[in-house]
N, CA, C and O atoms as CSV, one atom per row, in Angstrom:
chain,resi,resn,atom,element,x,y,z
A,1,UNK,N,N,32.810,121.387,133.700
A,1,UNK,CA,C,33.736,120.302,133.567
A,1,UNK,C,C,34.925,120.597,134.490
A,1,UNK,O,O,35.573,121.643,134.509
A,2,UNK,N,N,35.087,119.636,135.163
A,2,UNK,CA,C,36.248,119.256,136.262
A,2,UNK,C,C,37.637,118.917,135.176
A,2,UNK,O,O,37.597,117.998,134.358
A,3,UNK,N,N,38.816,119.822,135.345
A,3,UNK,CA,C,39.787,118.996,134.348
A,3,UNK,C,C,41.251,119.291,135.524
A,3,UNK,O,O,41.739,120.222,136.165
A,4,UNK,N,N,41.500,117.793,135.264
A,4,UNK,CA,C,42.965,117.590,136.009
A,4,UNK,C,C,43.907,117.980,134.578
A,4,UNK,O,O,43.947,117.317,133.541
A,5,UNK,N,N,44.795,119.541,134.944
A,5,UNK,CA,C,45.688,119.375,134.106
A,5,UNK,C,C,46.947,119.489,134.459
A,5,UNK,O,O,47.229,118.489,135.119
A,6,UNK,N,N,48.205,120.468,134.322
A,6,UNK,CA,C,49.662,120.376,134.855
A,6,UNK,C,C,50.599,119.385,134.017
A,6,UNK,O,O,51.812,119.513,134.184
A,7,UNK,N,N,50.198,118.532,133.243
A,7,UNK,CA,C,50.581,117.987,132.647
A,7,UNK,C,C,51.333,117.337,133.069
A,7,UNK,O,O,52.458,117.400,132.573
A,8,UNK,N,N,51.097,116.452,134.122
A,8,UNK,CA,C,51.495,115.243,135.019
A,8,UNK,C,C,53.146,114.399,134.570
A,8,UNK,O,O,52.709,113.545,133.799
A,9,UNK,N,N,54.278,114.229,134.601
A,9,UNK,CA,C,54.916,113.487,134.091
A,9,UNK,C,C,55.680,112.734,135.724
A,9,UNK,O,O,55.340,113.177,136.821
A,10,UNK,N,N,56.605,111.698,135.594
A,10,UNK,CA,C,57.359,111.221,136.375
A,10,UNK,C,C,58.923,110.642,135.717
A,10,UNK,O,O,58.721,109.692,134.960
A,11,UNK,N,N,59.354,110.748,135.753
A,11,UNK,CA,C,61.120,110.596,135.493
A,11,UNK,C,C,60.810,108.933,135.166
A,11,UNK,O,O,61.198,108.735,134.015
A,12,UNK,N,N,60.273,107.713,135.736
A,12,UNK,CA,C,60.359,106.334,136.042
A,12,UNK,C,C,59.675,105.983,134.850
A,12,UNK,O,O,60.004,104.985,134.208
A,13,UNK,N,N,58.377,107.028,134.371
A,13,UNK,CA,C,57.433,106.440,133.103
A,13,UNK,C,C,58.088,107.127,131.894
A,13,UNK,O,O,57.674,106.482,130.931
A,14,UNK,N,N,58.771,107.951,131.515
A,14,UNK,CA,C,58.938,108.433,130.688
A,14,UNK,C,C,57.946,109.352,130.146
A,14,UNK,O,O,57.254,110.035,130.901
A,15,UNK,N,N,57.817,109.418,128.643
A,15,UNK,CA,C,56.547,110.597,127.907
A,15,UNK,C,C,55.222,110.213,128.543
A,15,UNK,O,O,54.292,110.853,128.053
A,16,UNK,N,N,55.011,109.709,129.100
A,16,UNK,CA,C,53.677,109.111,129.741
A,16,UNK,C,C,52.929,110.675,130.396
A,16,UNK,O,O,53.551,111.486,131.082
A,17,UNK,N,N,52.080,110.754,130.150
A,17,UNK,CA,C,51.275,112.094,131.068
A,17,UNK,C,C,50.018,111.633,132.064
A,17,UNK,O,O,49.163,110.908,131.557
A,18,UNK,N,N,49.928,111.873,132.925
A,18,UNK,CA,C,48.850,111.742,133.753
A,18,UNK,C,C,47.604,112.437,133.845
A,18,UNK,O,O,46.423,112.106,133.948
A,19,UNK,N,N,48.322,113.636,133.766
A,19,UNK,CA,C,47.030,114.722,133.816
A,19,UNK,C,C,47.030,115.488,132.351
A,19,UNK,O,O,48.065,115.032,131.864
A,20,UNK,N,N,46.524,116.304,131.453
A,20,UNK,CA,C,46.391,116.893,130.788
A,20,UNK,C,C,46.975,118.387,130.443
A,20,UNK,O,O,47.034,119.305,131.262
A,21,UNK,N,N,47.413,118.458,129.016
A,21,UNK,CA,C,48.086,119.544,129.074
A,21,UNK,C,C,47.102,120.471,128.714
A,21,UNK,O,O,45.937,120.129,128.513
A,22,UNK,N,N,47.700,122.205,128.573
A,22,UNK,CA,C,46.328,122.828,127.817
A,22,UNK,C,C,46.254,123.095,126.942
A,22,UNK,O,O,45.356,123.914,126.748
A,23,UNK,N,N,46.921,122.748,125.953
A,23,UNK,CA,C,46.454,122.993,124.062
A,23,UNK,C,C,45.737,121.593,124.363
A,23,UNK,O,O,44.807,121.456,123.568
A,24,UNK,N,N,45.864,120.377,125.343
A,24,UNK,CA,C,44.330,119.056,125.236
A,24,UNK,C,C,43.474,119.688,125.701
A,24,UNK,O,O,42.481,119.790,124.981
A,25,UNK,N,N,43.425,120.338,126.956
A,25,UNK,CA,C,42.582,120.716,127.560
A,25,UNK,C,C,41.515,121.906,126.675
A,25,UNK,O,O,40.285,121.884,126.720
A,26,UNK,N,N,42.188,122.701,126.053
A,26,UNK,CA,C,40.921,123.622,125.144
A,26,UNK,C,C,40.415,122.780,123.924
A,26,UNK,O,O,39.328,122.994,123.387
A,27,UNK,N,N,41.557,121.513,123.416
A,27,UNK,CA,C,41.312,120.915,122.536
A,27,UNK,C,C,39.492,120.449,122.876
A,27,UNK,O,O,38.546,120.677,122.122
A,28,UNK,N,N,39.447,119.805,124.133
A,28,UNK,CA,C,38.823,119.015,124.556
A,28,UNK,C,C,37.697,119.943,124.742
A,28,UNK,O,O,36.676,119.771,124.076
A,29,UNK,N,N,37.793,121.002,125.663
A,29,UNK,CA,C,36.873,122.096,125.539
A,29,UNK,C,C,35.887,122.670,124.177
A,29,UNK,O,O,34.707,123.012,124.244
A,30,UNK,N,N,36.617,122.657,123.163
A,30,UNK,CA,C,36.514,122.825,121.532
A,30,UNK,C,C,35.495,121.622,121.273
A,30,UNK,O,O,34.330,121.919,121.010
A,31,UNK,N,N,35.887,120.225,121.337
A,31,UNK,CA,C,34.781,119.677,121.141
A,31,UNK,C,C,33.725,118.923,122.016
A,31,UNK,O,O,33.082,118.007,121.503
A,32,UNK,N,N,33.498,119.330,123.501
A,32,UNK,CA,C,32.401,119.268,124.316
A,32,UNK,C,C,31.535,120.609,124.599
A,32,UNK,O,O,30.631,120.760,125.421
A,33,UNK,N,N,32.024,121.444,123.770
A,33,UNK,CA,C,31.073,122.989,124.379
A,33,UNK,C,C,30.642,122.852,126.128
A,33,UNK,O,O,29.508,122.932,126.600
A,34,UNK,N,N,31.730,122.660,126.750
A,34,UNK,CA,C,31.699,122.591,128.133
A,34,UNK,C,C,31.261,124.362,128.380
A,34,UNK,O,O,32.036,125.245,128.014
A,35,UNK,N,N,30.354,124.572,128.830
A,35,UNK,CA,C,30.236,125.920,129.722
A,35,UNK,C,C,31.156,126.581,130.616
A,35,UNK,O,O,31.693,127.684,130.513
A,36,UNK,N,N,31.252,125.524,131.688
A,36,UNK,CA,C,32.157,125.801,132.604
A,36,UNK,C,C,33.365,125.131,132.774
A,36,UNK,O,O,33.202,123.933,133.003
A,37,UNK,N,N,34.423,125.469,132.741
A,37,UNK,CA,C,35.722,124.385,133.145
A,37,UNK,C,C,36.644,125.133,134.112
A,37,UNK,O,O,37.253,126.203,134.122
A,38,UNK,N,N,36.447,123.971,135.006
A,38,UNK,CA,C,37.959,124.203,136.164
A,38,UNK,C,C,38.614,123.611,136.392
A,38,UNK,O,O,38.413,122.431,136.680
A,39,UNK,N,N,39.923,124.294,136.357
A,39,UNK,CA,C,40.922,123.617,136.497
A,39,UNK,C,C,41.584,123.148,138.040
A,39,UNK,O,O,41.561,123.795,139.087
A,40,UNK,N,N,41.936,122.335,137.884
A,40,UNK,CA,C,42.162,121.433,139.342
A,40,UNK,C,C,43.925,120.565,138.945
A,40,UNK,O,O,44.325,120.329,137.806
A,41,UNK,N,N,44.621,120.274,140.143
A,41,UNK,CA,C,45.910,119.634,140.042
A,41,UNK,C,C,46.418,119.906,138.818
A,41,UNK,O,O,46.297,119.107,137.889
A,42,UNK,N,N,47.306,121.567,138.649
A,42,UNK,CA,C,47.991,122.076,138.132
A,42,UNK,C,C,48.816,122.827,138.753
A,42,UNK,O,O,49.715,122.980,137.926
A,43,UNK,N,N,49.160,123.525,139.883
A,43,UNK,CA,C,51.004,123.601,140.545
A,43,UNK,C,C,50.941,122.780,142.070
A,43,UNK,O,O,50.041,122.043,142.472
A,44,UNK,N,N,51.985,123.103,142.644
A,44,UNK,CA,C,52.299,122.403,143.878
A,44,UNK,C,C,53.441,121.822,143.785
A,44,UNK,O,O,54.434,122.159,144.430
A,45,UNK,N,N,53.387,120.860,142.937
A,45,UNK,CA,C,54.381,119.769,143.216
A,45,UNK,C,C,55.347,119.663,141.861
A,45,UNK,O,O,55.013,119.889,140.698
A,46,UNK,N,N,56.701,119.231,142.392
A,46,UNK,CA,C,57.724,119.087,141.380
A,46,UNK,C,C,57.290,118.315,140.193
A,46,UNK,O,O,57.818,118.408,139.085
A,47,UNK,N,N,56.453,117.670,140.450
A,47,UNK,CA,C,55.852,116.231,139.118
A,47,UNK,C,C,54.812,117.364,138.137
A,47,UNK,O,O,54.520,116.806,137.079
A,48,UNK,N,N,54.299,118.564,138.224
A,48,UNK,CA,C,53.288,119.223,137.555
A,48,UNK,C,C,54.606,119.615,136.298
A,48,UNK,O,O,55.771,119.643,136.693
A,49,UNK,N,N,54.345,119.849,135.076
A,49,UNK,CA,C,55.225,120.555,134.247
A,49,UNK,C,C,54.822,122.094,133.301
A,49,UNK,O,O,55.463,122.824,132.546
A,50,UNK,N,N,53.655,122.079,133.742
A,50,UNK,CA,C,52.770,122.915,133.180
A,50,UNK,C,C,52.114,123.759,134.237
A,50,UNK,O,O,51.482,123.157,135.106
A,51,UNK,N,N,52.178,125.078,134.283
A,51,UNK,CA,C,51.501,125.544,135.761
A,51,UNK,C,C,50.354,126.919,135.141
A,51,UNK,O,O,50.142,127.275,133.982
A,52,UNK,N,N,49.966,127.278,136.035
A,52,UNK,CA,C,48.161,127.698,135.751
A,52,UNK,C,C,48.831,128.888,134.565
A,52,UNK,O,O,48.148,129.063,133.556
A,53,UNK,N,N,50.134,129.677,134.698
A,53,UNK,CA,C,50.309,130.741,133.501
A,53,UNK,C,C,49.882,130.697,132.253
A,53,UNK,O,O,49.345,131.532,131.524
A,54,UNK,N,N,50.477,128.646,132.001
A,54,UNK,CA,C,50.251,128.408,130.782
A,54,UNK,C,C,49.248,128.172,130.215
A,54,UNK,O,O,49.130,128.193,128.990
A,55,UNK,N,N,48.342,127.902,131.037
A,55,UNK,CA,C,46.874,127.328,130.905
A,55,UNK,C,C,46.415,128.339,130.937
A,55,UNK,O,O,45.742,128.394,129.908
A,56,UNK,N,N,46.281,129.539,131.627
A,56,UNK,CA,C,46.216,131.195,130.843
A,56,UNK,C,C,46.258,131.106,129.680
A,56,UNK,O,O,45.248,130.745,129.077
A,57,UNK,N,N,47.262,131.363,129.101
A,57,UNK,CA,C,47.990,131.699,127.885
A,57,UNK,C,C,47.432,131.007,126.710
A,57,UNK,O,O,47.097,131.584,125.675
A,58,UNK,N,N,47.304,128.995,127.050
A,58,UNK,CA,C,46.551,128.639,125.399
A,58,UNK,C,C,44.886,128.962,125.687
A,58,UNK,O,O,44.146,128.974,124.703
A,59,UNK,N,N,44.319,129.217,127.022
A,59,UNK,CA,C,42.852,129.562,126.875
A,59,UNK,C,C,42.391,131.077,126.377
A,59,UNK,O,O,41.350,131.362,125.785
A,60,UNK,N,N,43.610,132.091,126.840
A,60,UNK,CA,C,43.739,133.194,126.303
A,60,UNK,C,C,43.582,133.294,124.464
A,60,UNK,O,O,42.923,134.117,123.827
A,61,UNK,N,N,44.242,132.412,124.055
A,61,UNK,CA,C,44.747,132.215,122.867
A,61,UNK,C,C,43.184,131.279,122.195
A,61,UNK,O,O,43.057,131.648,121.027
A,62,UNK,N,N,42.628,130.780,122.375
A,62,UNK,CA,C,41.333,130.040,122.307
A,62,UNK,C,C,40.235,130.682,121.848
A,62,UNK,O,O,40.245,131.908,121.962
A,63,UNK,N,N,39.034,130.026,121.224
A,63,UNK,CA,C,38.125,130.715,120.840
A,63,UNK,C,C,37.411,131.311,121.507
A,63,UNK,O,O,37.507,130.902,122.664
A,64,UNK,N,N,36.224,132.638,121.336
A,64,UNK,CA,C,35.768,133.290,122.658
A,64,UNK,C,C,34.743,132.290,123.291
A,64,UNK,O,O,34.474,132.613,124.448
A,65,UNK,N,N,33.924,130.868,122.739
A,65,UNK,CA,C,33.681,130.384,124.039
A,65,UNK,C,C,34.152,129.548,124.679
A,65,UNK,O,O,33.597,128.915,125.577
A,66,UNK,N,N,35.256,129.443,124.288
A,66,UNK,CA,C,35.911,128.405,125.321
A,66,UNK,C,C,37.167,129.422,126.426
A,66,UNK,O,O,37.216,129.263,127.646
A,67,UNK,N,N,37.789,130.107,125.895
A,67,UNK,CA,C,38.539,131.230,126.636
A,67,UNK,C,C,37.228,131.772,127.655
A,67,UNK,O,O,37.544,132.148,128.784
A,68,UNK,N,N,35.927,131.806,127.301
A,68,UNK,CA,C,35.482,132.284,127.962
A,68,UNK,C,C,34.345,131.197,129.164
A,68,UNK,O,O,33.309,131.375,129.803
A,69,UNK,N,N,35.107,130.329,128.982
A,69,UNK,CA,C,34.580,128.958,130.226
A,69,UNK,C,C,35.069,128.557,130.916
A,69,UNK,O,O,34.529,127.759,131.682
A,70,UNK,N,N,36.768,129.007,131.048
A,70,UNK,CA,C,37.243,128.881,132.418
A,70,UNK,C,C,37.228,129.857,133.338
A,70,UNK,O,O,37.220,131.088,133.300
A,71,UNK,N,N,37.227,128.625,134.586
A,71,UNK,CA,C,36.939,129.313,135.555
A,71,UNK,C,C,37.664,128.983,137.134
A,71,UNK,O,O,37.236,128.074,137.845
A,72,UNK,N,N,39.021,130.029,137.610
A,72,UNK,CA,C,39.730,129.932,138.274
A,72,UNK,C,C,39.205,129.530,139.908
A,72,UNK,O,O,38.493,130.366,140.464
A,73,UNK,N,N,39.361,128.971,140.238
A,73,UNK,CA,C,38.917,128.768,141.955
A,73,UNK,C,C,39.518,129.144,143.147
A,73,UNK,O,O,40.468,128.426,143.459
A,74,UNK,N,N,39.168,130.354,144.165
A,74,UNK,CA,C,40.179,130.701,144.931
A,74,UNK,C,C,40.487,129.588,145.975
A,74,UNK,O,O,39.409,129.122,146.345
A,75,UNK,N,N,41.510,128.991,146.582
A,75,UNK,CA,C,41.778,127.970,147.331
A,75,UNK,C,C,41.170,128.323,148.732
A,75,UNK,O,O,41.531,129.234,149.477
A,76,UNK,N,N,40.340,127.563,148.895
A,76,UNK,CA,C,39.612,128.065,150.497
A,76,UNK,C,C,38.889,128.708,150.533
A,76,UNK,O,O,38.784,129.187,151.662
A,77,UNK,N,N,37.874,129.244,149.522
A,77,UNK,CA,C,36.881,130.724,149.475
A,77,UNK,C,C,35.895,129.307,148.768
A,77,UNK,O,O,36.069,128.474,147.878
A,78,UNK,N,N,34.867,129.626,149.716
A,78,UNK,CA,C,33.080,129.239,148.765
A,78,UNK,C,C,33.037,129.749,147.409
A,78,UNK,O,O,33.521,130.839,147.105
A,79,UNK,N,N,32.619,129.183,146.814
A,79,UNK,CA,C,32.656,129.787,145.015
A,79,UNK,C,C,31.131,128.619,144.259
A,79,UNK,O,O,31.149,127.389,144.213
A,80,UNK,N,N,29.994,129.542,143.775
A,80,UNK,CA,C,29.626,129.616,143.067
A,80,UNK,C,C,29.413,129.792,141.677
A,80,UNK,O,O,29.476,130.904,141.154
A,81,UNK,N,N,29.135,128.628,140.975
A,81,UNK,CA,C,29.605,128.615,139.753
A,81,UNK,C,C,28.074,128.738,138.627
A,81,UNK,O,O,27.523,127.643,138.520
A,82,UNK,N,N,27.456,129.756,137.918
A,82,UNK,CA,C,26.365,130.232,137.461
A,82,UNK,C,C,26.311,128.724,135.996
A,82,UNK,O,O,27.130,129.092,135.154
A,83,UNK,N,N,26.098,128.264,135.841
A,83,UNK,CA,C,25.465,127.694,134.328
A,83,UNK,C,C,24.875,127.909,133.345
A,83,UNK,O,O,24.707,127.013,132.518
């Protein structure tokens, strides 16, 4: 599973989120038994509010198979992902 998280906000929408935070994101993990999940559009830009530490931290905090289904991507390196 592909997950946009960073937890997207903009000053103009208010509480509105775009992308997903990660207590949703393992939430979500928790009930799809996703194998694999990567995370995608979480730092860079001033609009992210949530950056990859934290998304560490609640998958760290997560049950062992879902802590144990993410899967970091080096930026620019070929990466194989096993199923």
């Amino acid at each position: 599973m592909i997950m946009h998280l960073g937890c997207v906000r903009f000053p103009i929408t208010g509480p509105l989120r775009y992308t997903m935070d990660a207590a949703a994101a393992v939430e979500l993990c928790r009930t799809t038994t996703a194998r694999t999940v990567i995370p995608v559009h979480y730092d860079g830009w001033q609009h992210f509010r949530q950056p990859a530490k934290e998304v560490n931290a609640a998958f760290s905090a997560a049950p062992p198979p879902v802590r144990q289904s993410l899967k970091w991507l080096t930026p620019g390196a070929p990466t194989i992902v096993a199923t």
